[in-house]
C-alpha positions as CSV (number, residue, x, y, z in Angstrom):
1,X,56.7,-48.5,38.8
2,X,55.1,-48.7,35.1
3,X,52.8,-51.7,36.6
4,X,51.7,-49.3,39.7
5,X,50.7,-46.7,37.4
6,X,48.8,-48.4,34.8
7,X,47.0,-49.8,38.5
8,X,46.0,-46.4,39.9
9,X,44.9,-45.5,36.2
10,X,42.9,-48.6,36.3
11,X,41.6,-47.8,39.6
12,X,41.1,-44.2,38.9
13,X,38.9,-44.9,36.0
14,X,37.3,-47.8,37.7
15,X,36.1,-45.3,40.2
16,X,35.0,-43.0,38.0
17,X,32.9,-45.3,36.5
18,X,31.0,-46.5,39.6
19,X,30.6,-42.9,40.1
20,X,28.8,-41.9,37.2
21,X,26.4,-45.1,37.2
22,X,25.4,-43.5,40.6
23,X,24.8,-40.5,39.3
24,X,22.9,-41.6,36.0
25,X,20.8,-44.2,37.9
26,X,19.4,-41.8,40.8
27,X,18.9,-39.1,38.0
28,X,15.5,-40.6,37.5
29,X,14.5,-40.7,40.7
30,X,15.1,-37.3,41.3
31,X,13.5,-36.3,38.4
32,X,10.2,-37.6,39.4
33,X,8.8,-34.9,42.0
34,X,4.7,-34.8,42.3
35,X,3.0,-31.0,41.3
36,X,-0.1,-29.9,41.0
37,X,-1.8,-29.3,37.4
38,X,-3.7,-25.9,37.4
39,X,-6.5,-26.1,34.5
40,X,-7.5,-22.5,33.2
41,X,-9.9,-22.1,30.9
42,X,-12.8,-19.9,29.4
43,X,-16.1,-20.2,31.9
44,X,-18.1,-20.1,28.5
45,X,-16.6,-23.1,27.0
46,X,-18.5,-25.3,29.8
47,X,-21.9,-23.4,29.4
48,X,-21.2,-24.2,25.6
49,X,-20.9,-27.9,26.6
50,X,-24.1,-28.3,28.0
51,X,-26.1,-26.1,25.5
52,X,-25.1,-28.8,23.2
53,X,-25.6,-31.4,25.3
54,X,-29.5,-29.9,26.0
55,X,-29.9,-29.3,21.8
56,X,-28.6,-32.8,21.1
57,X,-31.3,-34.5,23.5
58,X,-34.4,-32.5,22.0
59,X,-36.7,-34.4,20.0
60,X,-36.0,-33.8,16.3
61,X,-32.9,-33.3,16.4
62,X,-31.5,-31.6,13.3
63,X,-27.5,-32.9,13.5
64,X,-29.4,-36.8,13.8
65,X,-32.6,-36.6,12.5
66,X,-31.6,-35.2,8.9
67,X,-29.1,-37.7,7.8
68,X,-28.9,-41.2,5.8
69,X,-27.7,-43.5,3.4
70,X,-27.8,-42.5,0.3
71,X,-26.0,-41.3,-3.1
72,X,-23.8,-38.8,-4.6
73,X,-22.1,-37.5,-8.2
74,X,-18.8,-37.1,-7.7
75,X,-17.8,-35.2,-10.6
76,X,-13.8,-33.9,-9.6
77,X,-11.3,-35.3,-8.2
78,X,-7.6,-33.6,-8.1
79,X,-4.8,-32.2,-5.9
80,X,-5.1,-28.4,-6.9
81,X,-7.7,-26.9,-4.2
82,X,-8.3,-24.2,-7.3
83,X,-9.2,-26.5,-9.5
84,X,-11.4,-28.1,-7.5
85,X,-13.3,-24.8,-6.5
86,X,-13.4,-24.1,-10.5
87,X,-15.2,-27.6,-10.8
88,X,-17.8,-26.5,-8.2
89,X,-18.4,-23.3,-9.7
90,X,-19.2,-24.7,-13.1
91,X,-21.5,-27.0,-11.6
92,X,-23.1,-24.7,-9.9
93,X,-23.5,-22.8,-12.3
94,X,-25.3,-25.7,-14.6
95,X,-27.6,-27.0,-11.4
96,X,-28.2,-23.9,-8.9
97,X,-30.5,-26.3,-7.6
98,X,-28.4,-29.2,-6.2
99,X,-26.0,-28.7,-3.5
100,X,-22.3,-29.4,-3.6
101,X,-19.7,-30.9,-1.1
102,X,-15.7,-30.7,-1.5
103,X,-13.8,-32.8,1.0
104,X,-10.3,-33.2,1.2
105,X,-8.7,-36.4,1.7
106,X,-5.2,-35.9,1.9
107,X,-3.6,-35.4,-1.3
108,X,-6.8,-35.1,-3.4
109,X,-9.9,-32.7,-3.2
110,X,-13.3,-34.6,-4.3
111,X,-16.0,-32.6,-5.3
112,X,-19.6,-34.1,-5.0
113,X,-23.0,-33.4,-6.0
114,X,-26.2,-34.4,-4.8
115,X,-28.3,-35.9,-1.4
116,X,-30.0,-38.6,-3.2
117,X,-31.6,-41.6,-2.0
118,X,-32.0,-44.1,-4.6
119,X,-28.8,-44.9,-7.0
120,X,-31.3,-44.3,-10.0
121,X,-31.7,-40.5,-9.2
122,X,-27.7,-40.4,-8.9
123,X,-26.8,-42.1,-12.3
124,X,-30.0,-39.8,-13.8
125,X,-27.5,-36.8,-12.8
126,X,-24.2,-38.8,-13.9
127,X,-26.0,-39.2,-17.1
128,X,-27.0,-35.2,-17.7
129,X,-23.0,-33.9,-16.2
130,X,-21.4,-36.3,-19.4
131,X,-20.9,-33.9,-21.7
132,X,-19.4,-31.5,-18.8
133,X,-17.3,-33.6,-16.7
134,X,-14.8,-36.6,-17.6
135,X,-14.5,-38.2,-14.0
136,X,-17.8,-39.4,-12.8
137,X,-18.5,-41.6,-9.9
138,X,-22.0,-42.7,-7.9
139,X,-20.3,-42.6,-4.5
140,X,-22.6,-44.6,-1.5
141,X,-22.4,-42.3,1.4
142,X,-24.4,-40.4,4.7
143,X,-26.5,-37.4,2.7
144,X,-28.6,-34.5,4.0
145,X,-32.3,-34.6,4.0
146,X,-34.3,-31.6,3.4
147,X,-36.3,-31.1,7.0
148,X,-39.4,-32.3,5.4
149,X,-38.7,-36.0,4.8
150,X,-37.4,-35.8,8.8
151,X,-41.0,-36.2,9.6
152,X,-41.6,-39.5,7.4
């Protein structure tokens, strides 16, 4: 009698087995029913599109036509966004003249100074920002041009 039991537990659980890999292997299938994807969006957003697409292909084109190679100062370089504001102030207040760029590269904010061409302008600045900045750099990178050297 023992024997017969421990059989139809065996069997019982056997079956239950078989049971559930049926159920967990056509779960899939089930799953995958076809729909339909409805897009909503902003009618602007595609008249935006092509006003850019129309501005980029216009001769003398600003975003292209005012960019190269060239030089910067970078003059700060920290992970306190404050800081680095406080750095671009002071500069600014020393050279009104000369822009300034902050990027963030994750964790550190770099503050830059300057769209110049040749590496001798660039160290001419390094040399003058000694005396007010410790952490000085001539960084090789895209600059802006002012619109007059985009005729050249």
């Amino acid at each position: 009698m023992k024997q017969s039991n421990n059989l139809s537990l065996l069997s019982l659980t056997a079956k239950r087995c078989v049971i559930a890999f049926f159920v967990l292997a056509s779960a899939p299938a089930l799953a995958q029913t076809r729909g339909t994807v409805t897009e909503v969006k902003d009618p602007r957003i595609d008249s935006a599109i092509a006003r850019r697409l129309t501005l980029s292909k216009l001769p003398g084109n600003q975003a292209v036509a005012n960019t190269a190679n060239g030089f910067r100062v970078q003059f700060f370089m920290g992970s306190n966004r404050n800081d680095a504001y406080n750095a671009q102030s002071r500069f600014n207040d020393l050279y009104p003249g000369i822009k300034t760029y902050i990027m963030y590269n994750d964790p550190n904010f770099k503050v830059k100074a300057g769209d110049f061409k040749t590496r001798l302008e660039a160290t001419r600045l390094m040399e003058q920002l000694r005396n007010q900045f410790t952490a000085l750099i001539v960084i090789s990178e895209k600059i802006n041009l002012p619109k007059s050297d985009s005729n050249d």
